[in-house]
C-alpha positions in Angstrom: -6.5 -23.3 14.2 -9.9 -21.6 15.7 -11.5 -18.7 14.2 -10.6 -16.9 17.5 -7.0 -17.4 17.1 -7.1 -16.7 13.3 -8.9 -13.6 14.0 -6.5 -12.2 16.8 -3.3 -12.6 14.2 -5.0 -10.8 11.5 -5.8 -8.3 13.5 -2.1 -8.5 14.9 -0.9 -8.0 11.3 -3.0 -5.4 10.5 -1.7 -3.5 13.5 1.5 -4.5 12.7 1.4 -3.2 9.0 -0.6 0.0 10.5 2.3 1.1 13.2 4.8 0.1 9.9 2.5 2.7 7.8 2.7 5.2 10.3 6.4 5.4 10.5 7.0 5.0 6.7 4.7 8.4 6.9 6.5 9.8 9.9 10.2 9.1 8.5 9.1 9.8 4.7 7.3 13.4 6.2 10.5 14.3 8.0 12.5 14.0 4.3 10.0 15.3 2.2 7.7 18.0 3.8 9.2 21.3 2.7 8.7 24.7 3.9 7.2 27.4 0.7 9.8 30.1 1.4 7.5 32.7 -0.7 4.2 32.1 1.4 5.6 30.3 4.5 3.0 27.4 3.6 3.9 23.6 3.5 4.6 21.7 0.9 3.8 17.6 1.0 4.7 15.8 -2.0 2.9 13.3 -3.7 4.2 9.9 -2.0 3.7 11.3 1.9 0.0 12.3 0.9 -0.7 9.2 -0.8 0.5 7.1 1.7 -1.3 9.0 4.3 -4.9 8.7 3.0 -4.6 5.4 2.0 -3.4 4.7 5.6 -6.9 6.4 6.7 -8.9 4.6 3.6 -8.0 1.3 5.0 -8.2 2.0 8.6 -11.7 3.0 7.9 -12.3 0.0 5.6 -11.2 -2.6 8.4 -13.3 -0.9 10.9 -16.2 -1.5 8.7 -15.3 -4.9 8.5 -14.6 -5.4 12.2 -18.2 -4.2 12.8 -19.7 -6.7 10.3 -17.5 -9.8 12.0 -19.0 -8.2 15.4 -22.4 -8.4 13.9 -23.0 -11.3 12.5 -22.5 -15.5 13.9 -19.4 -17.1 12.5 -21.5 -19.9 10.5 -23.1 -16.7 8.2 -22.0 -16.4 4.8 -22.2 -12.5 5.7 -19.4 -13.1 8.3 -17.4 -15.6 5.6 -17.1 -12.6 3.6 -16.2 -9.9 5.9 -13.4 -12.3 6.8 -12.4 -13.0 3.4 -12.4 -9.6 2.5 -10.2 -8.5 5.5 -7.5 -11.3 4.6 -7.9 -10.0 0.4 -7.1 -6.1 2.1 -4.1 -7.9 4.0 -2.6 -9.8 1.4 -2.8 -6.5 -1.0 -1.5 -4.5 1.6 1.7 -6.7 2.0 2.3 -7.2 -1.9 2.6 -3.2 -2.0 5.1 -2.8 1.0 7.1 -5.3 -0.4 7.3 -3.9 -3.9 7.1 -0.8 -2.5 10.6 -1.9 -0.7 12.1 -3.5 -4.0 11.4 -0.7 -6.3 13.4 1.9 -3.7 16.1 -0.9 -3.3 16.7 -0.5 -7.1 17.7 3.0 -6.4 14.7 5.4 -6.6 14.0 7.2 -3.5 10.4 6.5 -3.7 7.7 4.7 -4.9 3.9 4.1 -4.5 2.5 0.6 -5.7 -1.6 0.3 -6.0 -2.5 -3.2 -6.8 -6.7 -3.3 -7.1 -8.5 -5.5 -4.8 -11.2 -6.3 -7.8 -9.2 -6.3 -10.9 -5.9 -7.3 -12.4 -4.7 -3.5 -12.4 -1.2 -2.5 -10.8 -0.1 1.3 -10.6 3.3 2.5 -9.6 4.3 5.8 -9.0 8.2 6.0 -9.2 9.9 9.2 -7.5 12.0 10.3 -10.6 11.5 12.5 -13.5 11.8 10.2 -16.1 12.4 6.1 -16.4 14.2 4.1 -18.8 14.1 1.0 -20.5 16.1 -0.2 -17.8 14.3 0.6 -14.7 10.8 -0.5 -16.3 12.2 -3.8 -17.3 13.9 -4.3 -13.8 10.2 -3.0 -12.1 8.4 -5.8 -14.7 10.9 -8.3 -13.7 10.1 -7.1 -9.8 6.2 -8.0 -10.5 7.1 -11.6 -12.0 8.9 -12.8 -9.3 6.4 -11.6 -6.5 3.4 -11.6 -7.9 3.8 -13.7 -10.8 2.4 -11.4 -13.0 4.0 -11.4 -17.1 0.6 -9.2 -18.6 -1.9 -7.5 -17.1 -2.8 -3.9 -16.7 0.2 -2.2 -15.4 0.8 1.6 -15.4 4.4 2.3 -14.4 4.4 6.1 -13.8 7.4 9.0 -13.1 6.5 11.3 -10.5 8.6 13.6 -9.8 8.2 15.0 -6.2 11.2 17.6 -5.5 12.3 17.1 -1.4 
C-alpha cells in the first residue's frame, strides 16, 4: 500500500473517531448538562468536560502533526516519526473508546479511560460513587483481554458525577 493511500485512511479514521467524539459529547451533553436552579448557571459534569478537551487536545495534536508530514519529504526520519506518532495517537485513541464502551456495558453509566502515550499508565474514571471488588475485578479482567495488560500502573477511580 503507498504512503498516499496509508495516509488518506488514517486521516479517514481520525475523522471518523472525531465525528464519533463529537456525538459521544453531543448525546452525553444532552444527559448530563444540568441547569443550577439557585444561580441559573450550568452545570457539566466531569465525563462531558473531559471528553470535550481531550477532543480539542488531540485535534490540536494531529494538526501539529499534519503540518510536520506537510513539511518535511517522506524519506526523512522527521516525517517517519510524525507518522508514527499519528498512528501511536490512533491506536490509543481506539483502545479508550473501546474500553470506554466495555466498562459502560458492565453497567455504569459512564466512564473515562486515559491510557499514556509514553508510559505503561492506565486511568479510569468510573461514574459511580463507590466500586466493589466485583466491578474492579470485571474492569482488570476488561484490560487483559484488550490490552493484555495483568500489572502495570492502573488507577481505577469512582467519580461520581450527579446528572
Amino acid at each position: 500500500m503507498s504512503n498516499t493511500k496509508k495516509i488518506a485512511l488514517m486521516s479517514t479514521l481520525v475523522l471518523l473517531l472525531a465525528v464519533t467524539a463529537v456525538f459521544n459529547f453531543v448525546l452525553a451533553g444532552s444527559r448530563s448538562a444540568t441547569v443550577n436552579a439557585s444561580d441559573g448557571s450550568a452545570e457539566v459534569n466531569f465525563f462531558t468536560s473531559h471528553r470535550a478537551e481531550r477532543t480539542s487536545t488531540r485535534s490540536e495534536e494531529f494538526l501539529q502533526l499534519d503540518s510536520v508530514i506537510a513539511a518535511y519529504a517522506k524519506e526523512s526520519p522527521e516525517y517517519a516519526e510524525a507518522v508514527a506518532a499519528k498512528q501511536k495517537m490512533v491506536s490509543v485513541m481506539e483502545d479508550e473508546l473501546v474500553i470506554e464502551t466495555m466498562i459502560r456495558s458492565l453497567g455504569f453509566s459512564d466512564a473515562v479511560v486515559v491510557i499514556g502515550a509514553e508510559s505503561d499508565n492506565i486511568n479510569i474514571f468510573i461514574d459511580s460513587g463507590e466500586l466493589n471488588a466485583e466491578a474492579v475485578t470485571k474492569i482488570f479482567s476488561i484490560l487483559e483481554d484488550e490490552k493484555g495488560i495483568r500489572n502495570g500502573n492502573i488507577i481505577i477511580m469512582p467519580i461520581y458525577a450527579e446528572s
